[in-house]
Structures are given as structure tokens and as C-alpha cells.
BAFI-3210 file (N, C-alpha, C; in Angstrom, 3 decimals, decimal comma, padded with zeros to 6 digits):
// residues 256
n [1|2|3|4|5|6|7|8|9|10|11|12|13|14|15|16|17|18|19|20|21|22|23|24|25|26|27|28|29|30|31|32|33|34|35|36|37|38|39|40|41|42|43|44|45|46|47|48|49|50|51|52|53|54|55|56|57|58|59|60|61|62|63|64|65|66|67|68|69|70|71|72|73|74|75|76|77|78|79|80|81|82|83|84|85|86|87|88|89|90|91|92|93|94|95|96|97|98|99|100|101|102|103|104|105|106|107|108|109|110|111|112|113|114|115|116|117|118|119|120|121|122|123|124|125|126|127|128|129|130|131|132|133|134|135|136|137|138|139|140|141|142|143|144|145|146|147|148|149|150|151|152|153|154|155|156|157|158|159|160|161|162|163|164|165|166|167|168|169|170|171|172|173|174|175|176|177|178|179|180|181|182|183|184|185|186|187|188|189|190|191|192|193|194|195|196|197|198|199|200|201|202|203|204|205|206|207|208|209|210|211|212|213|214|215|216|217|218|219|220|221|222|223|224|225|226|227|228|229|230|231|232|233|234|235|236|237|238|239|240|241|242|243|244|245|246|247|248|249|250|251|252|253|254|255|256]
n.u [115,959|115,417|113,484|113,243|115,638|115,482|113,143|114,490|116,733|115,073|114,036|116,242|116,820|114,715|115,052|117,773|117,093|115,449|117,183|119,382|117,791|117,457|115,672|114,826|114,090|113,843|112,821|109,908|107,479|108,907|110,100|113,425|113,887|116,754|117,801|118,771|119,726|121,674|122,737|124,083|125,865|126,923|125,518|123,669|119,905|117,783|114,049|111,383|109,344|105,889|103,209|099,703|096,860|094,385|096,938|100,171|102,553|105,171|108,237|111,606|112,464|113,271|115,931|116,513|115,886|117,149|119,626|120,240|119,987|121,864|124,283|124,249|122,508|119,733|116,000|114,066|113,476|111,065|110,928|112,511|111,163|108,966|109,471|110,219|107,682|106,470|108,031|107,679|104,955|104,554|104,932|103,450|104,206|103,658|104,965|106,036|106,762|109,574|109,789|109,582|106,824|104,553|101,346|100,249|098,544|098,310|097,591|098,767|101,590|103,997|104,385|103,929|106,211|108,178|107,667|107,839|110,919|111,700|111,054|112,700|115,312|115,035|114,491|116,619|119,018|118,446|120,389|122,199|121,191|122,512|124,845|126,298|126,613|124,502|122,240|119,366|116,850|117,394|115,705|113,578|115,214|115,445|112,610|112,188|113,995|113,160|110,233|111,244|112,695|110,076|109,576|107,100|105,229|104,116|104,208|105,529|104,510|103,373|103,975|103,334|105,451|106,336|106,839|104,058|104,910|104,784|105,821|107,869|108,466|109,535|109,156|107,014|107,232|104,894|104,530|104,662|104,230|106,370|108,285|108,698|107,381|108,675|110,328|111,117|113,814|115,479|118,586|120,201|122,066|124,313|125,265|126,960|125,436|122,637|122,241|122,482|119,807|118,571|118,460|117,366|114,699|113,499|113,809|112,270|109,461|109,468|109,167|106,290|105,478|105,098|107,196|108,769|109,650|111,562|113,917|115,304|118,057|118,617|121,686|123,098|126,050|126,616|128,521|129,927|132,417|131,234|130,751|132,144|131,517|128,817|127,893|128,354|126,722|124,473|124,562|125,336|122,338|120,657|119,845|119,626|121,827|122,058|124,280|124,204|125,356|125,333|123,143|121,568|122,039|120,539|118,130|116,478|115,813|113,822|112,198|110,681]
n.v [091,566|094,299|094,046|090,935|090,175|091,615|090,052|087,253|087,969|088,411|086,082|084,739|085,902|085,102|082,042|082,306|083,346|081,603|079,371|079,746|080,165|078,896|076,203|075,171|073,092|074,233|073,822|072,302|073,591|075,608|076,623|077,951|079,836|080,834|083,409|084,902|087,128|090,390|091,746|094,553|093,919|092,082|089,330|086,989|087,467|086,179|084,859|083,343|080,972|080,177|077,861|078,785|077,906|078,542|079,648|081,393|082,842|085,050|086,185|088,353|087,345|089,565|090,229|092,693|094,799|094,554|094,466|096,836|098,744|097,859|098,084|100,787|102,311|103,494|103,325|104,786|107,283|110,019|110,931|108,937|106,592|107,185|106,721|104,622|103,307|104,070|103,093|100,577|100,469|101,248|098,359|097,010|095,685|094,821|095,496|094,084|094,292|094,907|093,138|092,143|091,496|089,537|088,411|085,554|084,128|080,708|081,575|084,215|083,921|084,578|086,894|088,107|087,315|088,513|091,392|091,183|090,712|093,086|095,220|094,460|095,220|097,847|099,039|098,132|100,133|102,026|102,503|104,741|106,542|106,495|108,199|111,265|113,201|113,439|115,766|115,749|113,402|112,047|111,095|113,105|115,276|115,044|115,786|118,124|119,105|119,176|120,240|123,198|123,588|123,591|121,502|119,007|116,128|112,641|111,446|108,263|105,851|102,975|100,027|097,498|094,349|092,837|090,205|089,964|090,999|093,604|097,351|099,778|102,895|106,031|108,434|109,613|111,469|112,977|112,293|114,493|117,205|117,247|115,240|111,906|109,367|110,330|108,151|108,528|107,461|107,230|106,523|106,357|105,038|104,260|101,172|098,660|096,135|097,008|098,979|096,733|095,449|097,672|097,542|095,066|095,510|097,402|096,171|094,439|096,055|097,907|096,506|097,116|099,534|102,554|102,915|104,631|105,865|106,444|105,539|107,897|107,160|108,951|109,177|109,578|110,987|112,971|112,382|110,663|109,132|107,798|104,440|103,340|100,928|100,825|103,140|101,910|099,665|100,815|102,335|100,341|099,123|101,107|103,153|106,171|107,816|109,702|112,128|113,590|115,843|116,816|117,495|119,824|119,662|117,879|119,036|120,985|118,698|117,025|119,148|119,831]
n.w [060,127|062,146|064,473|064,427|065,815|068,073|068,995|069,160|071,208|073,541|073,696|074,273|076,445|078,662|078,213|079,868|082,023|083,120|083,002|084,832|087,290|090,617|092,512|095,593|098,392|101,498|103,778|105,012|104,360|102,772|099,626|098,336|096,049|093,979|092,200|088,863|089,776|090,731|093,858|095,017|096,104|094,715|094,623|095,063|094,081|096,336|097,127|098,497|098,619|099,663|100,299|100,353|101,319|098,395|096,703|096,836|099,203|098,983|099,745|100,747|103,320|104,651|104,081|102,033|103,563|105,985|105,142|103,976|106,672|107,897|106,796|107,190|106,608|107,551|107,760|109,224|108,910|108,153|105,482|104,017|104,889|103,446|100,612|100,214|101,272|098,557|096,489|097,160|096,536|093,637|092,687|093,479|096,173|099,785|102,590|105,766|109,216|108,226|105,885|102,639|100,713|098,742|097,631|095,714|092,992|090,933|088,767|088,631|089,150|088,055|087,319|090,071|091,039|089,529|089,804|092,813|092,350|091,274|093,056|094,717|093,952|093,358|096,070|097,046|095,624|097,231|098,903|098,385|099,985|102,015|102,078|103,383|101,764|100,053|099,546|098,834|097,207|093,932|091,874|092,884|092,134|089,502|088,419|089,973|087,906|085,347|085,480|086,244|083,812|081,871|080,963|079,674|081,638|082,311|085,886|086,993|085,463|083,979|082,210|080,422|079,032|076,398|077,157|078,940|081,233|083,980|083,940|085,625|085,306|085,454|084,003|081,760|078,711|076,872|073,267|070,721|067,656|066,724|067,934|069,178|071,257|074,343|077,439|080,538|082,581|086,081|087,271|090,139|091,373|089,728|087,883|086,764|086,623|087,594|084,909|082,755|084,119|083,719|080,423|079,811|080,234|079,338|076,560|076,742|076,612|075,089|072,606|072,560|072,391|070,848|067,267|067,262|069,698|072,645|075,041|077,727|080,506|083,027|084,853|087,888|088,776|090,377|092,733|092,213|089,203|086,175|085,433|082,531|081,202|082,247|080,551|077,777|077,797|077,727|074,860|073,307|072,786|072,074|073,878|075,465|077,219|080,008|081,473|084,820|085,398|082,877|082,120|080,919|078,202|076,726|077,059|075,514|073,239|074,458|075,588|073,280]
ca.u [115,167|115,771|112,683|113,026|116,301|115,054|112,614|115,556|117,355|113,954|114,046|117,604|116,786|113,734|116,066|118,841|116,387|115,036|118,524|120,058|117,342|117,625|114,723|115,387|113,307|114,409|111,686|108,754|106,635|108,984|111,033|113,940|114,178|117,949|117,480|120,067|119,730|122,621|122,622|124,773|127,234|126,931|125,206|122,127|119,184|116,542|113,131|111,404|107,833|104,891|101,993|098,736|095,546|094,752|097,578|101,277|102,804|106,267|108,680|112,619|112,507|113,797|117,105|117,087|115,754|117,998|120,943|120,582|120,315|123,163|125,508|124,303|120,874|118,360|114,813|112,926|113,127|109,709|111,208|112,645|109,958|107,641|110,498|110,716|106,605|106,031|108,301|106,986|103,380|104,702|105,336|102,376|104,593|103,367|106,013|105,267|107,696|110,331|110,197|109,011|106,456|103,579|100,575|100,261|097,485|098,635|097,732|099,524|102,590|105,566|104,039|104,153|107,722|108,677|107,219|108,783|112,376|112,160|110,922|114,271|116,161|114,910|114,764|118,305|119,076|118,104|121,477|122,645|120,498|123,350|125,522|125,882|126,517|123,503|120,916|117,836|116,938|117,771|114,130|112,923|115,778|115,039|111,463|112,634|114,999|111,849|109,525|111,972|112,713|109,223|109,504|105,879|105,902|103,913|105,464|105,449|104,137|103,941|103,798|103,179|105,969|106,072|106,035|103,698|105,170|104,606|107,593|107,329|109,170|110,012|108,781|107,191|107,016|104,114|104,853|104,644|104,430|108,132|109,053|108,172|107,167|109,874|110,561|112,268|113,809|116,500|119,436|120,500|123,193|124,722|126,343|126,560|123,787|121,731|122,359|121,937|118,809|117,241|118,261|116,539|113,157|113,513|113,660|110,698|108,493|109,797|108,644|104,742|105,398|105,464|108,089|109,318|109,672|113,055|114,473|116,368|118,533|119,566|122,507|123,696|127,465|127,127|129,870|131,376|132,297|129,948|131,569|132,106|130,227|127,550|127,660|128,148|125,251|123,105|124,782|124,524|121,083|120,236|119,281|119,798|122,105|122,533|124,978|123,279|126,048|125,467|121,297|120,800|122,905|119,456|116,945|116,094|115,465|112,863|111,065|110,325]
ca.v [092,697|094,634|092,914|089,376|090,205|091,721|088,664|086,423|088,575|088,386|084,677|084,574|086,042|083,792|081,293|082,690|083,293|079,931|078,293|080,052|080,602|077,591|076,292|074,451|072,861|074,578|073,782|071,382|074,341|077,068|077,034|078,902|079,840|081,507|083,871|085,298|089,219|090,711|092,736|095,546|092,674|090,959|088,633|086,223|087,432|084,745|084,858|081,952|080,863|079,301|077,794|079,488|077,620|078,441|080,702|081,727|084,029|085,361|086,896|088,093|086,898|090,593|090,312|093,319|096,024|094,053|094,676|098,676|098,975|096,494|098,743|102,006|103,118|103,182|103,842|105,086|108,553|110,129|110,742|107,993|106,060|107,557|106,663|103,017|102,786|104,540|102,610|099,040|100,352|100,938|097,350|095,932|094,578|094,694|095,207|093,675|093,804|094,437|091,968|092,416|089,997|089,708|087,127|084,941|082,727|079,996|082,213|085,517|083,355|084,742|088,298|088,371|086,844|089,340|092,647|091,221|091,252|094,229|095,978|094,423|095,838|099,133|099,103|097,788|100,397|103,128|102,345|105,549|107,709|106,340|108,918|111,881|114,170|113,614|116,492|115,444|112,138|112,028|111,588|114,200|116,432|115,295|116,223|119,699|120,316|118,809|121,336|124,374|123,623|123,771|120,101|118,076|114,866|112,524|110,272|107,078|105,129|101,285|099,578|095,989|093,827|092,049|088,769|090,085|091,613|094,977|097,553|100,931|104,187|107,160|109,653|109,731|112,717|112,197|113,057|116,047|117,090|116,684|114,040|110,869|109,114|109,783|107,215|108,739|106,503|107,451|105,688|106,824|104,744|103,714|100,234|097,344|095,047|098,182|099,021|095,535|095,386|098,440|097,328|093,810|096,492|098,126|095,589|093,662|097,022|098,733|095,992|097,510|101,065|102,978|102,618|106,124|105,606|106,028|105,603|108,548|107,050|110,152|108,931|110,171|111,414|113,849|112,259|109,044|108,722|106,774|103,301|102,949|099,728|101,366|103,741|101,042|098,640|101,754|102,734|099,114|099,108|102,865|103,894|107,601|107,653|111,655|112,262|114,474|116,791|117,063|117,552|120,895|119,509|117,496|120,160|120,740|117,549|116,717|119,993|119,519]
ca.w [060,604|063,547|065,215|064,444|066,759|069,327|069,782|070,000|072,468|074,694|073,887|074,636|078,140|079,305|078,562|080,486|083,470|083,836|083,345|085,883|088,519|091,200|093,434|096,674|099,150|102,671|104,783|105,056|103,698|102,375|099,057|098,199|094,398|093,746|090,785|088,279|089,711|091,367|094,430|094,874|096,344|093,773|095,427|093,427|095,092|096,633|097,189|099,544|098,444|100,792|099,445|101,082|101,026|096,939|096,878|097,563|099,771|097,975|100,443|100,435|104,309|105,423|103,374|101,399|104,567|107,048|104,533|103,883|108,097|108,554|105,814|107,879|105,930|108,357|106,673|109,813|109,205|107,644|104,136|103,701|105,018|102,702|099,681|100,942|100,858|097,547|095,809|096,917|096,154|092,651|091,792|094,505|096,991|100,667|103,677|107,041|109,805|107,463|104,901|101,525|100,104|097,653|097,469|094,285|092,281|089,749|087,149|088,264|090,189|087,213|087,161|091,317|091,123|089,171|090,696|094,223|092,204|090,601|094,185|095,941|093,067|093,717|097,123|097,054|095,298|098,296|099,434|097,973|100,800|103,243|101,820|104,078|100,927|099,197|099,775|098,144|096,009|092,647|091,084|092,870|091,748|088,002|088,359|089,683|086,858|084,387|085,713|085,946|082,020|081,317|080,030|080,460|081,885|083,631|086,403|087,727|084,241|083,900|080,678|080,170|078,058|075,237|077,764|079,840|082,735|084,159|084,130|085,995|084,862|086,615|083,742|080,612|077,923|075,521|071,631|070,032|066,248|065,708|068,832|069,524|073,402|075,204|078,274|081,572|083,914|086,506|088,020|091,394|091,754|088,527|088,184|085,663|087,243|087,106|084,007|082,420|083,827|082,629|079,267|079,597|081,014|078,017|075,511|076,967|076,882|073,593|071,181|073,246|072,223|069,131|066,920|067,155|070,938|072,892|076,259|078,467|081,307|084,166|085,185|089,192|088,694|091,505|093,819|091,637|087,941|085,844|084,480|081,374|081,273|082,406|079,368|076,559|077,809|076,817|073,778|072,548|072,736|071,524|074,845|075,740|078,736|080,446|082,799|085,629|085,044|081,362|081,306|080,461|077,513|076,198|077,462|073,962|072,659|075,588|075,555|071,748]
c.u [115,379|114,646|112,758|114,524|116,170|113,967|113,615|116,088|116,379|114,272|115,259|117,525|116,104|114,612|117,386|118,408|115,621|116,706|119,620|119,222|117,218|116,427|114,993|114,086|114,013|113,761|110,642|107,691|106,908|110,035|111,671|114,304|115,573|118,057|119,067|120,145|120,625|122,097|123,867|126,265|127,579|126,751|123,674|120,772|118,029|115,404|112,657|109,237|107,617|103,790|100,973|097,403|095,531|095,782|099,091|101,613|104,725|107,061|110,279|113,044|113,522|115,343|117,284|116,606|116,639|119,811|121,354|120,505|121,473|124,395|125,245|122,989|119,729|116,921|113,678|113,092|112,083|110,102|111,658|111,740|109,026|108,097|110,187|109,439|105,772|106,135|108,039|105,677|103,204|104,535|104,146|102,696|104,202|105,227|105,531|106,441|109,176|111,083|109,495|107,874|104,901|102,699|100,086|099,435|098,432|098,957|098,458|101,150|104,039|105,817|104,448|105,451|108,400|108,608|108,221|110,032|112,734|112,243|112,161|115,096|116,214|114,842|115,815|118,608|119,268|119,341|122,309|122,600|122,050|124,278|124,979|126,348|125,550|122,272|119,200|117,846|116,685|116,415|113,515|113,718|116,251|113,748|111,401|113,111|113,671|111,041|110,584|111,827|111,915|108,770|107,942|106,050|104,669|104,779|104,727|104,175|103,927|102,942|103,763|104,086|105,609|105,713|105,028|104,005|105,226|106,408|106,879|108,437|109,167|108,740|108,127|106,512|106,156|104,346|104,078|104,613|105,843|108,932|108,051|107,410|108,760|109,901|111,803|112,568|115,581|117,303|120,259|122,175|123,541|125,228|125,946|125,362|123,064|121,399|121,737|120,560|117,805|117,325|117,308|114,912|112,859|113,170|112,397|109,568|108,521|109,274|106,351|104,226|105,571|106,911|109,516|109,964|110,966|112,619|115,388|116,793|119,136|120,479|122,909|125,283|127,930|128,382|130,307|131,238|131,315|131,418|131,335|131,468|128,561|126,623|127,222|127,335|124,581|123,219|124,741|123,017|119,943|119,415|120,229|120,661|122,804|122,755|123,869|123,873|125,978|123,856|120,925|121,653|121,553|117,957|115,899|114,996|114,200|111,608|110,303|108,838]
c.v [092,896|093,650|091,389|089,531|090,432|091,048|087,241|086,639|088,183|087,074|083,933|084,671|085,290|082,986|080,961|083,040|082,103|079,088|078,648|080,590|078,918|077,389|074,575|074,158|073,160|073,706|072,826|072,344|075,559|076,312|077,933|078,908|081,548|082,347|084,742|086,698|089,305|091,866|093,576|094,816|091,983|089,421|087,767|086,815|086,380|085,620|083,180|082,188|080,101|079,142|078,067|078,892|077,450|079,509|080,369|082,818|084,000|086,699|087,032|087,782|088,144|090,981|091,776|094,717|096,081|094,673|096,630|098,944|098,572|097,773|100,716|103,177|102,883|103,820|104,308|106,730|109,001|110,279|109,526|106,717|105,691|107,201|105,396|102,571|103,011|104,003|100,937|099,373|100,440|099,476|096,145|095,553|095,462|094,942|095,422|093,162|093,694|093,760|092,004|091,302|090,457|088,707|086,687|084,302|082,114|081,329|083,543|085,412|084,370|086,661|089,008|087,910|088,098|090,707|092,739|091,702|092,246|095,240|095,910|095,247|097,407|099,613|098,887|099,265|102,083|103,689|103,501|106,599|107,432|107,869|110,322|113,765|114,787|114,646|115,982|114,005|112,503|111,845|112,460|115,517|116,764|115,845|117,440|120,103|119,974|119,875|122,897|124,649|123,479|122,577|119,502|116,838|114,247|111,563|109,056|106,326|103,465|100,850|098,244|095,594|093,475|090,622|089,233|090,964|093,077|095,774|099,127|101,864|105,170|107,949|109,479|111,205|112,146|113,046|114,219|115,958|117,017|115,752|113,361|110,300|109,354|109,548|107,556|107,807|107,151|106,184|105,806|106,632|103,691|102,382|099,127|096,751|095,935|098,194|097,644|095,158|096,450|097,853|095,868|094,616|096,840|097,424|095,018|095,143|097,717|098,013|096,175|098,755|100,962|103,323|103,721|106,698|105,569|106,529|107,046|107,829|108,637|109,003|109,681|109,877|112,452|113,096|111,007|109,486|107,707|105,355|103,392|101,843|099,935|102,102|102,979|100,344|099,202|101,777|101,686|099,066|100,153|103,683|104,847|107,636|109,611|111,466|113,532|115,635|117,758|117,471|118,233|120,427|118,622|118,564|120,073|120,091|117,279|117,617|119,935|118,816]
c.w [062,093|065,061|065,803|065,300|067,958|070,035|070,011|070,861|073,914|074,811|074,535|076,058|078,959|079,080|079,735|082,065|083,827|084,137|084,354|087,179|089,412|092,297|094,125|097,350|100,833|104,026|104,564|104,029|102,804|101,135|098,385|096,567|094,805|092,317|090,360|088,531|090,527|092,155|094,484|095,389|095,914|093,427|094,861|094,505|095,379|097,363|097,891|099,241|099,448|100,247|100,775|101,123|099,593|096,291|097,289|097,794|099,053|098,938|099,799|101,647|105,202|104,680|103,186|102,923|105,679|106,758|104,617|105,729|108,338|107,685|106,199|106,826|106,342|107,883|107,868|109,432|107,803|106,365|103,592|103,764|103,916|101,425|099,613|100,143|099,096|096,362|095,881|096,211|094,765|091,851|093,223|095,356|098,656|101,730|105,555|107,830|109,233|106,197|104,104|100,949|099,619|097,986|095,954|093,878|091,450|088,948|087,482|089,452|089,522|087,319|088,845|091,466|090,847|089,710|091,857|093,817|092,031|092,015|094,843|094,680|093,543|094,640|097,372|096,926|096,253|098,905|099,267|099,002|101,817|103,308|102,320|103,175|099,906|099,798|099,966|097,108|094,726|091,743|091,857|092,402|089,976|087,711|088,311|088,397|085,215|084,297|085,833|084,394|081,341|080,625|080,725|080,316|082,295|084,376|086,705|086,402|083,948|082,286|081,196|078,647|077,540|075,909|078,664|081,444|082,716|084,424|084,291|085,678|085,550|085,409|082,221|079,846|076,688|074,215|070,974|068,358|065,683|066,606|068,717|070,811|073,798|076,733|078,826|082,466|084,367|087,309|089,037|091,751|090,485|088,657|086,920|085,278|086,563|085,798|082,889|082,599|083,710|081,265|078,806|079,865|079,791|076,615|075,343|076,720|075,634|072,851|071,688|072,758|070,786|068,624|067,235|069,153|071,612|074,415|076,968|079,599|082,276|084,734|086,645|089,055|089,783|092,546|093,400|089,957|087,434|085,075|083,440|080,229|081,568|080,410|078,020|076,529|077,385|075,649|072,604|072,229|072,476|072,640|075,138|077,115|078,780|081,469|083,574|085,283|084,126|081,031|080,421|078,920|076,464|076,201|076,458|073,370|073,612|075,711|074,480|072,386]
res [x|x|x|x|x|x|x|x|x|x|x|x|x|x|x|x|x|x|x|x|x|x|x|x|x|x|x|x|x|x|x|x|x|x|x|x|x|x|x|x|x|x|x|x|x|x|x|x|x|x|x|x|x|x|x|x|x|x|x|x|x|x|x|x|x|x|x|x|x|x|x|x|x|x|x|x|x|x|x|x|x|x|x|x|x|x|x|x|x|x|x|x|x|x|x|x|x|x|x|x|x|x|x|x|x|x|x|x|x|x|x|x|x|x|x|x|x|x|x|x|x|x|x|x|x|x|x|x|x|x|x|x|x|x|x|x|x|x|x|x|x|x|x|x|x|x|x|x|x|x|x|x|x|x|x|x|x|x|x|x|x|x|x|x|x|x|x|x|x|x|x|x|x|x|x|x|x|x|x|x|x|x|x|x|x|x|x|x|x|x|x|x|x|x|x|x|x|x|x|x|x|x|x|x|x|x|x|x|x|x|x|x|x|x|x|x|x|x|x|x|x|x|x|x|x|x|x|x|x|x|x|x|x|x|x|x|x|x|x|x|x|x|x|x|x|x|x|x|x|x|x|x|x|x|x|x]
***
């Protein structure tokens, strides 16, 4: 049964994220846990805990804001700014001086781990604004073409997985008498990693929803080809992937 697979797959992954995340002792008071997520360098990203009184503080020690300045994406200007803060406040995380970081109890230590990663992910991810061809950002210029096409939506959504953890969405379309939920999320800057881990987002959150329930990926093709790898991680996993190019090409299906 399709199920009793897609709880091994999950099981497959907790597995695959403990056995490859590494935790160090740096410091008298700070350690560094090395986790299996790739940055756009392909690079493991780390996180550096501190225990707090009854508490930990859960930083990425400036890494990922230091990196988009350093590669020529400077985030002071007021849109971007406002991009930067909108999307930590999505997933809870705090930024002070730069540097991303969360505060943790025992009991909500895996849930605040996680939030922080997903925030560098997506903040990573910003890296796209550098580009001095891009107009406007890519979820706000799916929202436009949403509302033009009369499609209803709402945004910014978070579901709770099957293990527990929270997972935030760009868009969702609630069901109709002949559709199902359908679950928007965009991808700015396409790439494997990426890719890979929407589909691990997805899996954890889909066995939450109703059965009838599917994924759209927007895809950003405006100024690169999409990989091909990109494509098949979706198509394995029956997620919806739309080139930006290609939208009005679903319209349809969405407005339903």
C-alpha cells in the first residue's frame, strides 16, 4: 500500500538525518551540530547550540547573511529588508546583528532545530535578488498572476507533519466541488538540494492532509533552464512542477 511506503520513506529519512548530522564540542559552552542540508555551495550547513539557564539558544553564527553580502547580495535595502524579516518570522526565527537564531526548551529543542534550518534554507535561497535582471520577486509575481486569473488562495499556510514538525507554504487553494486542496509553493531559484527538500516537506505533511490533496511547485525559468533533476525529483513523487513560463498552461486546473 501506497502508505505503508510512504512511512518507510519518512522512516528512511529520520534515519538518514540523524546518521549523517554530526555534533562537535567547539567551545567550553558552544556546540557545533553539522547537518545533512546543502547550501547553494553545496556546502553541509551547521548550526552552533548554547545551553541558556533552562534553555538553548540555536544560532547559524552569521553564516548564511555574511554569505549572500560576501557573494554581492546586500539585504539593507527596504524591500529586501522587509523580504529577509518576513520570511524568518514565518518559521519563528529571530535575527540579531545578523545572525539567525531561535531559543529552545527540552521539549521543543527538534522542532526549533528545524525551523532555524529550514529559515537558512530560505534565506539562502534570497541569493537570487543579487541578479541585476530580476524585476520583482518571484512569489510576489505568482500572487499577481493568482489574482489576475481570478484563482483564490490564501498565503503563507503552515501545516504540521506527520513527525511533528511545522512546514510553511507559500499558497494554498481550498477545494471545490470538483478539486481537491491544492498546495502552492514556489521555487525562486530551482536546484537539486532545493528540490529534494521540498519533496522530503511534502512527504512529511501530505500523509496530514486529505487524501485528494496535491502539491504545485512554480518553478523560476525566467533567466536559466530548469534541471532536469530538478523535474524528475517531482515527477517521482507526483508533485506538480510548472515552469513559470508554462503557467497560464495550468490556469484551469487551479481555478476549478
Amino acid at each position: 500500500m501506497i502508505k505503508n511506503e510512504i512511512n518507510q520513506l519518512l522512516d528512511n529519512y529520520i534515519k538518514w538525518l540523524r546518521d549523517n548530522t554530526v555534533v562537535k564540542q567547539i567551545e567550553t559552552n558552544w556546540i557545533e551540530i553539522t547537518t545533512p542540508h546543502l547550501d547553494r555551495h553545496n556546502d553541509c550547513l551547521q548550526i552552533f547550540a548554547k545551553k541558556t539557564g533552562n534553555g538553548y539558544l540555536l544560532t547559524d553564527d552569521g553564516y548564511i547573511i555574511s554569505d549572500l553580502i560576501n557573494s554581492g547580495c546586500p539585504l539593507d535595502k527596504p524591500r529586501r529588508k522587509e523580504t529577509l524579516l518576513t520570511t524568518l518570522a514565518g518559521f519563528g526565527v529571530e535575527l540579531m546583528d545578523n545572525i539567525l537564531c531561535v531559543n529552545a526548551t527540552s521539549n521543543n529543542f527538534s522542532q526549533k532545530k528545524h525551523n532555524l534550518l529550514q529559515a537558512m534554507l530560505a534565506v539562502n535561497d534570497l541569493f537570487y535578488l543579487a541578479s541585476p535582471h530580476i524585476e520583482s520577486f518571484f512569489k510576489e509575481d505568482v500572487a499577481n498572476w493568482l489574482d489576475i486569473s481570478d484563482i483564490r488562495y490564501t498565503p503563507k499556510v503552515k501545516f504540521v507533519g506527520k513527525i511533528g514538525y511545522d512546514h510553511l507554504f507559500d499558497f494554498v487553494i481550498p477545494k471545490s466541488r470538483r478539486k481537491g486542496e491544492r498546495i502552492i509553493h514556489t521555487l525562486p531559484n530551482p536546484h537539486k538540494n532545493s528540490a529534494e527538500n521540498m519533496v522530503f516537506k511534502w512527504m512529511d505533511t501530505k500523509e496530514t492532509r486529505e487524501q485528494n490533496s496535491n502539491l504545485y511547485v512554480f518553478l523560476n525559468d525566467i533567466n536559466d533552464n530548469i534541471s532536469t533533476s530538478v523535474i524528475d525529483a517531482f515527477e517521482n513523487y507526483n508533485i506538480k512542477s510548472i515552469l513559470w513560463s508554462e503557467r497560464d498552461k495550468i490556469k484551469n486546473e487551479l481555478a476549478a
